[in-house]
GUPA-75583 format. One record per residue (C-alpha): z, y, x; residue in three letters. Coordinates in steps of 0.25 Angstrom, whole numbers, plus 5000, padded with zeros to 4 digits. Layout:
! GUPA-75583
w: Z&v: Y&u: X&res: Ala;
...
***
This chain:
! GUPA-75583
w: 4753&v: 4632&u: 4681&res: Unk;
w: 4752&v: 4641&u: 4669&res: Unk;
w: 4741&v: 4635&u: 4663&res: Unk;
w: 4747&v: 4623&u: 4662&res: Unk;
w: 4760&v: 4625&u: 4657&res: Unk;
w: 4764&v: 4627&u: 4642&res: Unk;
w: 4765&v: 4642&u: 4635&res: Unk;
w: 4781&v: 4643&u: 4637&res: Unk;
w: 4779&v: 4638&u: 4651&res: Unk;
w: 4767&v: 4648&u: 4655&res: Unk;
w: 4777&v: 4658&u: 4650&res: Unk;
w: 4788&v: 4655&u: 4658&res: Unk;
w: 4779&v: 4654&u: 4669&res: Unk;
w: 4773&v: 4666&u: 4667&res: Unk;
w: 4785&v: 4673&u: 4667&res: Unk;
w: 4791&v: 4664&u: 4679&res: Unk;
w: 4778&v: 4668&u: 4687&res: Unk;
w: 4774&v: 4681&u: 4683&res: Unk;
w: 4772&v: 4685&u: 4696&res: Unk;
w: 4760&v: 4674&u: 4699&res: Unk;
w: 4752&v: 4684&u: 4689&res: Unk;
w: 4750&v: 4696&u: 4697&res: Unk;
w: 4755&v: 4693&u: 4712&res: Unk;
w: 4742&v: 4688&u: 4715&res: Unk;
w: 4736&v: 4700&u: 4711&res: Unk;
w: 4746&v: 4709&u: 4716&res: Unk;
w: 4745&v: 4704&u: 4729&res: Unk;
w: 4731&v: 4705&u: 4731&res: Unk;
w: 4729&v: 4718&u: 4725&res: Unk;
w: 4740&v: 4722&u: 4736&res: Unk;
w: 4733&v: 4716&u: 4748&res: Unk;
w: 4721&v: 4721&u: 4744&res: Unk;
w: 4712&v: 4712&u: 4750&res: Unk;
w: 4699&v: 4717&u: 4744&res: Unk;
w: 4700&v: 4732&u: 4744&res: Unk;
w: 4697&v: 4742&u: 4754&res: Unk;
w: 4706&v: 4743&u: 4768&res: Unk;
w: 4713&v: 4755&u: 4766&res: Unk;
w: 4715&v: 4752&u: 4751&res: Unk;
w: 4718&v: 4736&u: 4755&res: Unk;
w: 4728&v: 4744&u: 4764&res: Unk;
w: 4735&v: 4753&u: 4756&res: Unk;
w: 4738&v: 4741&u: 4745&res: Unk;
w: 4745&v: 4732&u: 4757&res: Unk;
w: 4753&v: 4745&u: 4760&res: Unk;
w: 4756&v: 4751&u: 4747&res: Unk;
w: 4756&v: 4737&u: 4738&res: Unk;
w: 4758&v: 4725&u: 4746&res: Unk;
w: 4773&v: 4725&u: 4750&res: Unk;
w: 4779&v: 4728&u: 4735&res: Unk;
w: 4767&v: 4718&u: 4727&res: Unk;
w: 4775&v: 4709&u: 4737&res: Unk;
w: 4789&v: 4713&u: 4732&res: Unk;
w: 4784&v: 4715&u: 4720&res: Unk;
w: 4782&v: 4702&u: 4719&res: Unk;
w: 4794&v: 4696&u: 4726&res: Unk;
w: 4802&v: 4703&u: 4716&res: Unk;
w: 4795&v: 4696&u: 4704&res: Unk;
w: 4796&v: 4683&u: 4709&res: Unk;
w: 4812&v: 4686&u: 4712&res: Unk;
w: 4813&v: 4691&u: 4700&res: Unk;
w: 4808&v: 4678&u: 4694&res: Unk;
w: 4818&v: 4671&u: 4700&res: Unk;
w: 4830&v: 4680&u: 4698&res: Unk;
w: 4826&v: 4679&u: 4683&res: Unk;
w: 4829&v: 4664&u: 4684&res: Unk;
w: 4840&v: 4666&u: 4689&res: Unk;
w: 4848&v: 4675&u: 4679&res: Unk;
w: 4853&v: 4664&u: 4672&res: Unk;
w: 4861&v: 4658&u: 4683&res: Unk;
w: 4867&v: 4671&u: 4688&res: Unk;
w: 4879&v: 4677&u: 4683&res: Unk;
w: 4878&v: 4693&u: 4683&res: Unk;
w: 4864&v: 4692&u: 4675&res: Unk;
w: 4863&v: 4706&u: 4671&res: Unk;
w: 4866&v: 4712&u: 4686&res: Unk;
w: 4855&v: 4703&u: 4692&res: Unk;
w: 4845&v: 4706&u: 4682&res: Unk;
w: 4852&v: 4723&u: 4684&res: Unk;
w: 4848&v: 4720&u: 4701&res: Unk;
w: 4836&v: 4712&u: 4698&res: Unk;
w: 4831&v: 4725&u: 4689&res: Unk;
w: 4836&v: 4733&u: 4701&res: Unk;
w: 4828&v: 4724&u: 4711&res: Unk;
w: 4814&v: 4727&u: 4706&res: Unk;
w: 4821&v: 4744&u: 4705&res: Unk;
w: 4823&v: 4743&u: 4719&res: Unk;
w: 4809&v: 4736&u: 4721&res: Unk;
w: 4801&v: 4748&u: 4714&res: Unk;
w: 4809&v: 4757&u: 4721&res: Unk;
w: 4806&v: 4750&u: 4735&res: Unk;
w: 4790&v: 4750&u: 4732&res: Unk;
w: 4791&v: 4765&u: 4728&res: Unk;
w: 4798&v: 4768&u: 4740&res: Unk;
w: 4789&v: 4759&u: 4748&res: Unk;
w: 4776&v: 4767&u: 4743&res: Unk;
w: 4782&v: 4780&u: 4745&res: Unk;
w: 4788&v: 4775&u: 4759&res: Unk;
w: 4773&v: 4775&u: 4762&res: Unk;
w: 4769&v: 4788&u: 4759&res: Unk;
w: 4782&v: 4793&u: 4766&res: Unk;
w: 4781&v: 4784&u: 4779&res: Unk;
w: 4766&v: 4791&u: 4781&res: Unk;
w: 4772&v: 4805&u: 4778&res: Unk;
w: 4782&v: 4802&u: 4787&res: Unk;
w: 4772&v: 4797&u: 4796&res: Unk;
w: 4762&v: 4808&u: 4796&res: Unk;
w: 4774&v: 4819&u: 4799&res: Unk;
w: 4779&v: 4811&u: 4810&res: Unk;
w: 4764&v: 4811&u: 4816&res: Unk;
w: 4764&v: 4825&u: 4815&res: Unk;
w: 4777&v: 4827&u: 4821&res: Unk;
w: 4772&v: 4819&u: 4833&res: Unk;
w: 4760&v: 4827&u: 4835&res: Unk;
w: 4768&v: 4838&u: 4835&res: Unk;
w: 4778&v: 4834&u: 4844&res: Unk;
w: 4766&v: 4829&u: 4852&res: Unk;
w: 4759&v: 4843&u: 4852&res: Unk;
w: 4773&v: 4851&u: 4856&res: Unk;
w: 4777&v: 4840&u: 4867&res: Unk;
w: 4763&v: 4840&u: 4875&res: Unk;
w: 4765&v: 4856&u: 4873&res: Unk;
w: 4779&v: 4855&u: 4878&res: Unk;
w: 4775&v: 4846&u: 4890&res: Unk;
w: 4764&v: 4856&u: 4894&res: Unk;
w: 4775&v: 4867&u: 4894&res: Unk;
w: 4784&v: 4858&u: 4903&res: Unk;
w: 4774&v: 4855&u: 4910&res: Unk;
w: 4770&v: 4871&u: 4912&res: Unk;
w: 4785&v: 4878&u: 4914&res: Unk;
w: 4791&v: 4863&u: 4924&res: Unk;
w: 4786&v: 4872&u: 4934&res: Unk;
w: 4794&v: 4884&u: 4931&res: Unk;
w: 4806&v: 4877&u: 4925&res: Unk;
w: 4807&v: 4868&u: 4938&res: Unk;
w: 4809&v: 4881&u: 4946&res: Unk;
w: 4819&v: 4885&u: 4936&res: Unk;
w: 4827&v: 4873&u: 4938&res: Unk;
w: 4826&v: 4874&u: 4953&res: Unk;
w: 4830&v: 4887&u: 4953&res: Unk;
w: 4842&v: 4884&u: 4944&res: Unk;
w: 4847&v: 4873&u: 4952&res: Unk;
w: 4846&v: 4879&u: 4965&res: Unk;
w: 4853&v: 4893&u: 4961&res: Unk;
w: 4865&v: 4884&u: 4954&res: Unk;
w: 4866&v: 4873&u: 4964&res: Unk;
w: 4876&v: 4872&u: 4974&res: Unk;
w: 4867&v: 4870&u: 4985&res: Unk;
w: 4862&v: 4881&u: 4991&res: Unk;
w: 4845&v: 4877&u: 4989&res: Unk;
w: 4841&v: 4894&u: 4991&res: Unk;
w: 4847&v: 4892&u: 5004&res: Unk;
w: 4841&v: 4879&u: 5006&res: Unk;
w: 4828&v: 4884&u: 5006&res: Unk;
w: 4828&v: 4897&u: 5010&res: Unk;
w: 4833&v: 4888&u: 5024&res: Unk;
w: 4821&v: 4880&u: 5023&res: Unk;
w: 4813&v: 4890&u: 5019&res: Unk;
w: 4817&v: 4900&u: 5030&res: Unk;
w: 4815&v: 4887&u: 5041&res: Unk;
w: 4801&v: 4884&u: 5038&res: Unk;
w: 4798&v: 4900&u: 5040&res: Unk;
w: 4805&v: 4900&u: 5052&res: Unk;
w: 4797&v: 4887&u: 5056&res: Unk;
w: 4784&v: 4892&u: 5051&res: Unk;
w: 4785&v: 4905&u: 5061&res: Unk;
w: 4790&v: 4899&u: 5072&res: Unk;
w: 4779&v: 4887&u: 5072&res: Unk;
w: 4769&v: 4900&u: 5070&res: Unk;
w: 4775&v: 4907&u: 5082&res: Unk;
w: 4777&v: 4895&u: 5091&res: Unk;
w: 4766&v: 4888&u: 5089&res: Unk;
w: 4755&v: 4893&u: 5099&res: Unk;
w: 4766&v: 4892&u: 5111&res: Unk;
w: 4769&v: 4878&u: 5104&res: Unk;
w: 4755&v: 4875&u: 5106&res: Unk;
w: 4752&v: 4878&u: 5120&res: Unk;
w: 4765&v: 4873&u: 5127&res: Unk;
w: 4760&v: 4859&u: 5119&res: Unk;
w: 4745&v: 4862&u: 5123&res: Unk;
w: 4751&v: 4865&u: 5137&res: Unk;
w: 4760&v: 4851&u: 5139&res: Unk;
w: 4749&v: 4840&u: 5133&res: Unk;
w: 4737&v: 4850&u: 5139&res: Unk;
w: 4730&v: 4850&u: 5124&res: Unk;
w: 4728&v: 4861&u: 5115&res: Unk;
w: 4735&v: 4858&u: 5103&res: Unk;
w: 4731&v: 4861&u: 5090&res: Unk;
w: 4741&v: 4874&u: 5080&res: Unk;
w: 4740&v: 4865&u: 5069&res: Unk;
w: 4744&v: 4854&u: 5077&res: Unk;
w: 4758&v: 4859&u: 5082&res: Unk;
w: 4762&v: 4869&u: 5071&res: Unk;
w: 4767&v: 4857&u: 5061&res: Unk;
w: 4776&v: 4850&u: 5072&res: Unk;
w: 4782&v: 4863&u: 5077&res: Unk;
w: 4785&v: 4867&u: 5062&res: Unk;
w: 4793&v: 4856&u: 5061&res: Unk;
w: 4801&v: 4859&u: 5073&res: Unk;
w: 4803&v: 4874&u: 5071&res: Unk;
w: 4807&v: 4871&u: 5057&res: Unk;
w: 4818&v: 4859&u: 5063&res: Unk;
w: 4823&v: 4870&u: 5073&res: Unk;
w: 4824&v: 4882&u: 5064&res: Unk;
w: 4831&v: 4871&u: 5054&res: Unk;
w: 4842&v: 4866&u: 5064&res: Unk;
w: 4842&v: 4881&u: 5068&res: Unk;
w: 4849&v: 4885&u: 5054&res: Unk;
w: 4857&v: 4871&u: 5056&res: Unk;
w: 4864&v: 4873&u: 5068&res: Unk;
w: 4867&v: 4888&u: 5064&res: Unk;
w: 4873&v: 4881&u: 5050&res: Unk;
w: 4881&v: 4871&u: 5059&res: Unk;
w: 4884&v: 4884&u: 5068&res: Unk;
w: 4892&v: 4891&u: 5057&res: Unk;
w: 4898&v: 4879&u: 5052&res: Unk;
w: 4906&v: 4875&u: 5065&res: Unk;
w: 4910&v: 4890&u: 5065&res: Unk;
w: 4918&v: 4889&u: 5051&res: Unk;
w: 4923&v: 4877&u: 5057&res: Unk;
w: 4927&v: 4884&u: 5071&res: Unk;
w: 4924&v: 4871&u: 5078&res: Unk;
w: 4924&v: 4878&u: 5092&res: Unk;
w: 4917&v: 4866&u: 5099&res: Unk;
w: 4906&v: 4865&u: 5087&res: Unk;
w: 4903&v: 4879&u: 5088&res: Unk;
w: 4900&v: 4878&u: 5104&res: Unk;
w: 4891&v: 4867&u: 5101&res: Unk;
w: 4884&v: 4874&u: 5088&res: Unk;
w: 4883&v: 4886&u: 5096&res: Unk;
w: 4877&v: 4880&u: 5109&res: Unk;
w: 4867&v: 4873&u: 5099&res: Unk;
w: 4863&v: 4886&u: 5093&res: Unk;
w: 4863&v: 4892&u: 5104&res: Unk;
w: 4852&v: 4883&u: 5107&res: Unk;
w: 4845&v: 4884&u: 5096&res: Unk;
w: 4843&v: 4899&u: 5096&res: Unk;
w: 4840&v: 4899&u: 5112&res: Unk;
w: 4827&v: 4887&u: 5105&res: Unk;
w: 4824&v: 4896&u: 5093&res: Unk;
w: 4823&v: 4908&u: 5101&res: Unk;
w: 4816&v: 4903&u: 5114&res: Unk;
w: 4807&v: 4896&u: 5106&res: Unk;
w: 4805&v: 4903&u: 5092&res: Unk;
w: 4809&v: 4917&u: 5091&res: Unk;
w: 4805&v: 4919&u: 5106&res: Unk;
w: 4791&v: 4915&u: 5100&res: Unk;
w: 4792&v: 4924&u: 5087&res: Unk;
w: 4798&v: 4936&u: 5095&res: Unk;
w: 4785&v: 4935&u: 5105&res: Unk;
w: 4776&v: 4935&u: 5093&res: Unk;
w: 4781&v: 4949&u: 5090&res: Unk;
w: 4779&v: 4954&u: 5104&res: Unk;
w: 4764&v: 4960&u: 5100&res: Unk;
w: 4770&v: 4967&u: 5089&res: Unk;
w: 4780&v: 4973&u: 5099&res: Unk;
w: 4769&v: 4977&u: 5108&res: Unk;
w: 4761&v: 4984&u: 5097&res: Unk;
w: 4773&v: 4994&u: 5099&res: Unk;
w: 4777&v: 4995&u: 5112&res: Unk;
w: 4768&v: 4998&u: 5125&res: Unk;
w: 4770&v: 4987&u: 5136&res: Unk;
w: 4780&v: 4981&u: 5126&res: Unk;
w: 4788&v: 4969&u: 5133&res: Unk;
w: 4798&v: 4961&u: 5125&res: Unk;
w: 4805&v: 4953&u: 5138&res: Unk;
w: 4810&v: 4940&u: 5136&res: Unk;
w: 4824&v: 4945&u: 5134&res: Unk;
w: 4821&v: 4953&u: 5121&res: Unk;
w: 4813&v: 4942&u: 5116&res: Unk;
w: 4824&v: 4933&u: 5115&res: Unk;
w: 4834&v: 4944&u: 5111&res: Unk;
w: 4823&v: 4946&u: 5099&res: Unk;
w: 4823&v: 4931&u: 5097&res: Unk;
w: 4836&v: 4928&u: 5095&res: Unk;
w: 4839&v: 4941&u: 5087&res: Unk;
w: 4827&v: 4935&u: 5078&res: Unk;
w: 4834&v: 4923&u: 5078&res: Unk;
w: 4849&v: 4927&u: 5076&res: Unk;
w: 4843&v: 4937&u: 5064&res: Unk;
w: 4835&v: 4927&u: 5058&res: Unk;
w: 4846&v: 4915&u: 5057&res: Unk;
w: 4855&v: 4925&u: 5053&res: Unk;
w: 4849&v: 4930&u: 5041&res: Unk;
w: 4843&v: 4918&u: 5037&res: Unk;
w: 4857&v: 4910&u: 5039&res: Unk;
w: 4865&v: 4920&u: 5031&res: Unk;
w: 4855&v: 4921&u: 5020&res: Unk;
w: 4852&v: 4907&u: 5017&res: Unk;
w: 4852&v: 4896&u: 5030&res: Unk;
w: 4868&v: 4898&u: 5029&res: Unk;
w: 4867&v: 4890&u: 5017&res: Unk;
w: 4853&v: 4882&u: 5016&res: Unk;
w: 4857&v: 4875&u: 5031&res: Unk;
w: 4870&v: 4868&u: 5027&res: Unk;
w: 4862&v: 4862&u: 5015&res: Unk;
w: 4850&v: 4858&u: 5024&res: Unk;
w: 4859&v: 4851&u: 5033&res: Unk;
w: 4867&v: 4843&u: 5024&res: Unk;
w: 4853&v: 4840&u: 5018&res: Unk;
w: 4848&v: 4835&u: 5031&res: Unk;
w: 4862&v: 4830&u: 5036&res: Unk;
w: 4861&v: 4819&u: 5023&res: Unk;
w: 4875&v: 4825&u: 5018&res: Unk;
w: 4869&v: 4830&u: 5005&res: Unk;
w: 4873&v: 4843&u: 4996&res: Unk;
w: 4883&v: 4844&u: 4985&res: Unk;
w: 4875&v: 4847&u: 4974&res: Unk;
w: 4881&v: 4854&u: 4960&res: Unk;
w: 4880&v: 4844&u: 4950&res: Unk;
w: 4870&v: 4832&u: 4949&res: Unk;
w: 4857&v: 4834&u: 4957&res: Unk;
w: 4851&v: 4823&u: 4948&res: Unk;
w: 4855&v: 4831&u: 4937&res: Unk;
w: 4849&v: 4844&u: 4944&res: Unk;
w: 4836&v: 4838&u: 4947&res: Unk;
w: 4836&v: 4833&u: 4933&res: Unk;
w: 4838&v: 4849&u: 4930&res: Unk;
w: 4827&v: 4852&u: 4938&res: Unk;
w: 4816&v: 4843&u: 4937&res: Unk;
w: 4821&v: 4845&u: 4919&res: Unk;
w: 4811&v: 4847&u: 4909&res: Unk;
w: 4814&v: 4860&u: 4899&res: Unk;
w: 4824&v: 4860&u: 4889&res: Unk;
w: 4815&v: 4861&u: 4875&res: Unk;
w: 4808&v: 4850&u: 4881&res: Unk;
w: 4816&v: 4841&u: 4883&res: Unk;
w: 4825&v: 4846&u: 4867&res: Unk;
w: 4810&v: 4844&u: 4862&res: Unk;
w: 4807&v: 4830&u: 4868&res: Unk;
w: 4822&v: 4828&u: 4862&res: Unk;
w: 4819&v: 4832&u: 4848&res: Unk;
w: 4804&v: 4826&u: 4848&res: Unk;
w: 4811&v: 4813&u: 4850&res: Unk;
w: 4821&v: 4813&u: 4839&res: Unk;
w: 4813&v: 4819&u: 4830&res: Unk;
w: 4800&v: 4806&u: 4833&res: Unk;
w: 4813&v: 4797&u: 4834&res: Unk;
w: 4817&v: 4802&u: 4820&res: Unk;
w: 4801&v: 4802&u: 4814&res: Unk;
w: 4800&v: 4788&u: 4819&res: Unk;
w: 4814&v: 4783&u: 4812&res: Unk;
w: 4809&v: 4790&u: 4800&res: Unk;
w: 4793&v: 4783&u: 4800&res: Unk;
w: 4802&v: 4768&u: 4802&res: Unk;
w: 4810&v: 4772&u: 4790&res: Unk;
w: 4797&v: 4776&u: 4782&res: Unk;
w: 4791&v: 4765&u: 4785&res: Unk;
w: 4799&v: 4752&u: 4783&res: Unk;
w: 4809&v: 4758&u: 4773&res: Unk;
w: 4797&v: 4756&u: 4761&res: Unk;
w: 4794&v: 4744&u: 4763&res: Unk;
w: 4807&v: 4738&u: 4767&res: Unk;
w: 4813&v: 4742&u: 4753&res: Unk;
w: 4803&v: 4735&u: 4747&res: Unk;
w: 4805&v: 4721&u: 4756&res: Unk;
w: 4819&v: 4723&u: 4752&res: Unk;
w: 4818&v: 4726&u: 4737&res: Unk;
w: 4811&v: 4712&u: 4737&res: Unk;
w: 4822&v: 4705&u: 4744&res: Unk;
w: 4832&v: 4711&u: 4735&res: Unk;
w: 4825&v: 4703&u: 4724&res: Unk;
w: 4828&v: 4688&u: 4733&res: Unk;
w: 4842&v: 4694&u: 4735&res: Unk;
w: 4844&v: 4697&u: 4722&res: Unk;
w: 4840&v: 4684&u: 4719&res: Unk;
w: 4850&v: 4676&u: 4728&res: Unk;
w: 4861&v: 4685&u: 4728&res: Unk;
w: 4859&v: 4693&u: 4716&res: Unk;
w: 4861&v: 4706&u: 4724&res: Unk;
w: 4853&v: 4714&u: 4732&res: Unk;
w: 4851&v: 4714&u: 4748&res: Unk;
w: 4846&v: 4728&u: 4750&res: Unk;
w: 4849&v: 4742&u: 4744&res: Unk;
w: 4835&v: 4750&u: 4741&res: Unk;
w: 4831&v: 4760&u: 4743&res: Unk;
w: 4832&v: 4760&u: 4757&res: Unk;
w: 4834&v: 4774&u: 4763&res: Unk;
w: 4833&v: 4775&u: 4779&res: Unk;
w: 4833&v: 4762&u: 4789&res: Unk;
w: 4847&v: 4759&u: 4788&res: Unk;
w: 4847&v: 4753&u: 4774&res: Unk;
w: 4841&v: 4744&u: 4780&res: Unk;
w: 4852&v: 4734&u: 4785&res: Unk;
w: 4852&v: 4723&u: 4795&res: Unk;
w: 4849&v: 4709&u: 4791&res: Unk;
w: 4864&v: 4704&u: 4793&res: Unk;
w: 4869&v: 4715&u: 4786&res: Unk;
w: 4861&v: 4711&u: 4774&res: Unk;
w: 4864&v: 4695&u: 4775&res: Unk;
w: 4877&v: 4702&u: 4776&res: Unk;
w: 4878&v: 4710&u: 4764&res: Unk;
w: 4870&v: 4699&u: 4756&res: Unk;
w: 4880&v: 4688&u: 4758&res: Unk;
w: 4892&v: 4699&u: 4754&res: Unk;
w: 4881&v: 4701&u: 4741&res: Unk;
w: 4881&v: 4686&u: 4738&res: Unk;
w: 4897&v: 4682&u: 4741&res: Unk;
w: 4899&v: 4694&u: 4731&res: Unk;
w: 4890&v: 4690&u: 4721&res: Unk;
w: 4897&v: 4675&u: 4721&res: Unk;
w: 4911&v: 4680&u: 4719&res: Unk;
w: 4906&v: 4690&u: 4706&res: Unk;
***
């Protein structure tokens, strides 16, 4: 086209269509086809984007030259056209140097993370270590400061299954040969122990319930209850002691003997023994802790439930609770990837956004003579939405028609 055209005419093409001399070349040297990778890579990172906005503008600044004779305020277009290319330089400085900044920031974050990293898996290892010790803790506190009265609970329990334990040892070989004796087989210790444990452990436990239903009629002085109760416990020390304390009291007998020639016990003493045995032994263990652990069993077992201080989800939230510092540290570790994250987002699509938008500045300048964004852009927020920006636009070009 320049070759055949007359001197006058190349020139005003030339000047038309400067930018036909070099893009060519500026493109290719940017996409770097031939070179090595990492230099080929380095040139599309660093040079491709502003050769491209580079040369947007000067095509747009063709045009807006044209058009400076049909305008009315000249000397402010030509002022924002010289301010366009300003903002441009600025906005491929910025993008170079984002690059440099979004990899510093990058490489600090990396660190940070190994760090946190490093300190969680230590801090897990340490949980992990002291869950033991701080469950206990937690337990403890909770059982000391709630309202039900869990010592006394357990200490019930507890003294059951030792009253239970003995007595199966006790009673077990008679247990054994009055069964041998019915079916006419020997049967086997190991066989009859369980079963009888379970039933000494029910007897000793209904033991403590009708002594706790016992005192309860008596507050109420419920004469008729009190004759029933009574004529039930009544039965059930006449069952503990024939068939329990008789059986302990008799296992004793040697040791008496080793004292004592021609030692006889009578079955008169043994029973006295028996149920002074068992009148001692209910009475401490009921004023020391079965007073209060059998009313709680019973409304266990009873299905009435126990009032409870405060919300037992909340309690075995408490309990079951990972340490304080770990959780603040889980807390802080968070915000602070939360905020490195935001700050790597900002670092990397602020640079080349500004240079994007310093090239549409150049077509909004020459349509509305006016600029759509404001560079430099600071932190994602400059960043406005899309309506707000068709927005502000046609507020720009209704403006500019009334001037």
């Amino acid at each position: 086209m320049f070759t055949s055209s007359s001197s006058f005419v190349k020139l005003v093409l030339s000047v038309l269509f400067f930018p036909m001399f070099f893009q060519s070349a500026f493109i290719e040297f940017a996409w770097g086809t031939y070179d090595a990778f990492f230099l080929m890579l380095t040139k599309r990172i660093f040079l491709l984007l502003p050769v491209f906005a580079i040369l947007l503008g000067c095509w747009v600044t063709i045009a807006c030259l044209l058009t400076v004779v049909i305008r009315a305020k000249r000397q402010q277009f030509l002022i924002a056209l010289f301010i366009t290319w300003w903002d441009m330089g600025k906005a491929i400085v910025s993008f170079w140097g984002g690059i440099f900044r979004f990899a510093f920031y990058l490489a600090v974050a990396l660190l940070g993370l190994l760090k946190i990293l490093a300190l969680g898996l230590w801090t897990i290892i340490q949980e992990v270590l002291f869950m033991p010790f701080r469950l206990i803790h937690n337990v403890g506190k909770n059982v000391v400061s709630s309202s039900v009265p869990w010592i006394a609970v357990f200490l019930t329990i507890f003294w059951c299954l030792i009253e239970a334990v003995i007595f199966t040892y006790v009673t077990t070989p008679l247990v054994v040969d009055t069964f041998s004796n019915i079916t006419g087989e020997q049967l086997s210790v190991g066989m009859v122990r369980i079963p009888l444990f379970i039933f000494l452990l029910f007897i000793v436990l209904g033991s403590y319930a009708v002594l706790s239903t016992m005192v309860e009629v008596v507050k109420n002085k419920n004469i008729s209850a009190i004759i029933g109760i009574g004529v039930i416990e009544i039965v059930a020390l006449f069952v503990e002691v024939v068939f329990l304390y008789r059986e302990f009291v008799d296992s004793l007998v040697p040791w008496f003997a080793q004292y004592s020639e021609n030692f006889e016990l009578g079955i008169f003493w043994t029973l006295a023994i028996s149920i002074f045995v068992w009148f001692g032994i209910r009475s401490l263990s009921w004023f020391l802790f079965a007073s209060h652990g059998t009313p709680t069993l019973m409304s266990i077992i009873q299905g009435k439930g126990i009032k409870m201080a405060g919300n037992g989800t909340a309690q075995r939230q408490h309990i079951l609770s990972l340490s304080v510092e770990f959780m603040q540290k889980i807390k802080s570790d968070t915000e602070w990837i939360q905020t490195k994250a935001e700050e790597l987002l900002e670092a990397l699509m602020l640079p080349p956004l500004q240079v994007i938008a310093s090239a549409i500045n150049f077509l909004t300048l020459l349509i509305t003579s006016k600029h759509l964004f404001e560079l430099p852009f600071k932190n994602m927020e400059d960043i406005k939405k899309s309506t707000v920006l068709i927005e502000s636009l046609s507020v720009k070009s209704k403006n500019l028609k009334n001037a």
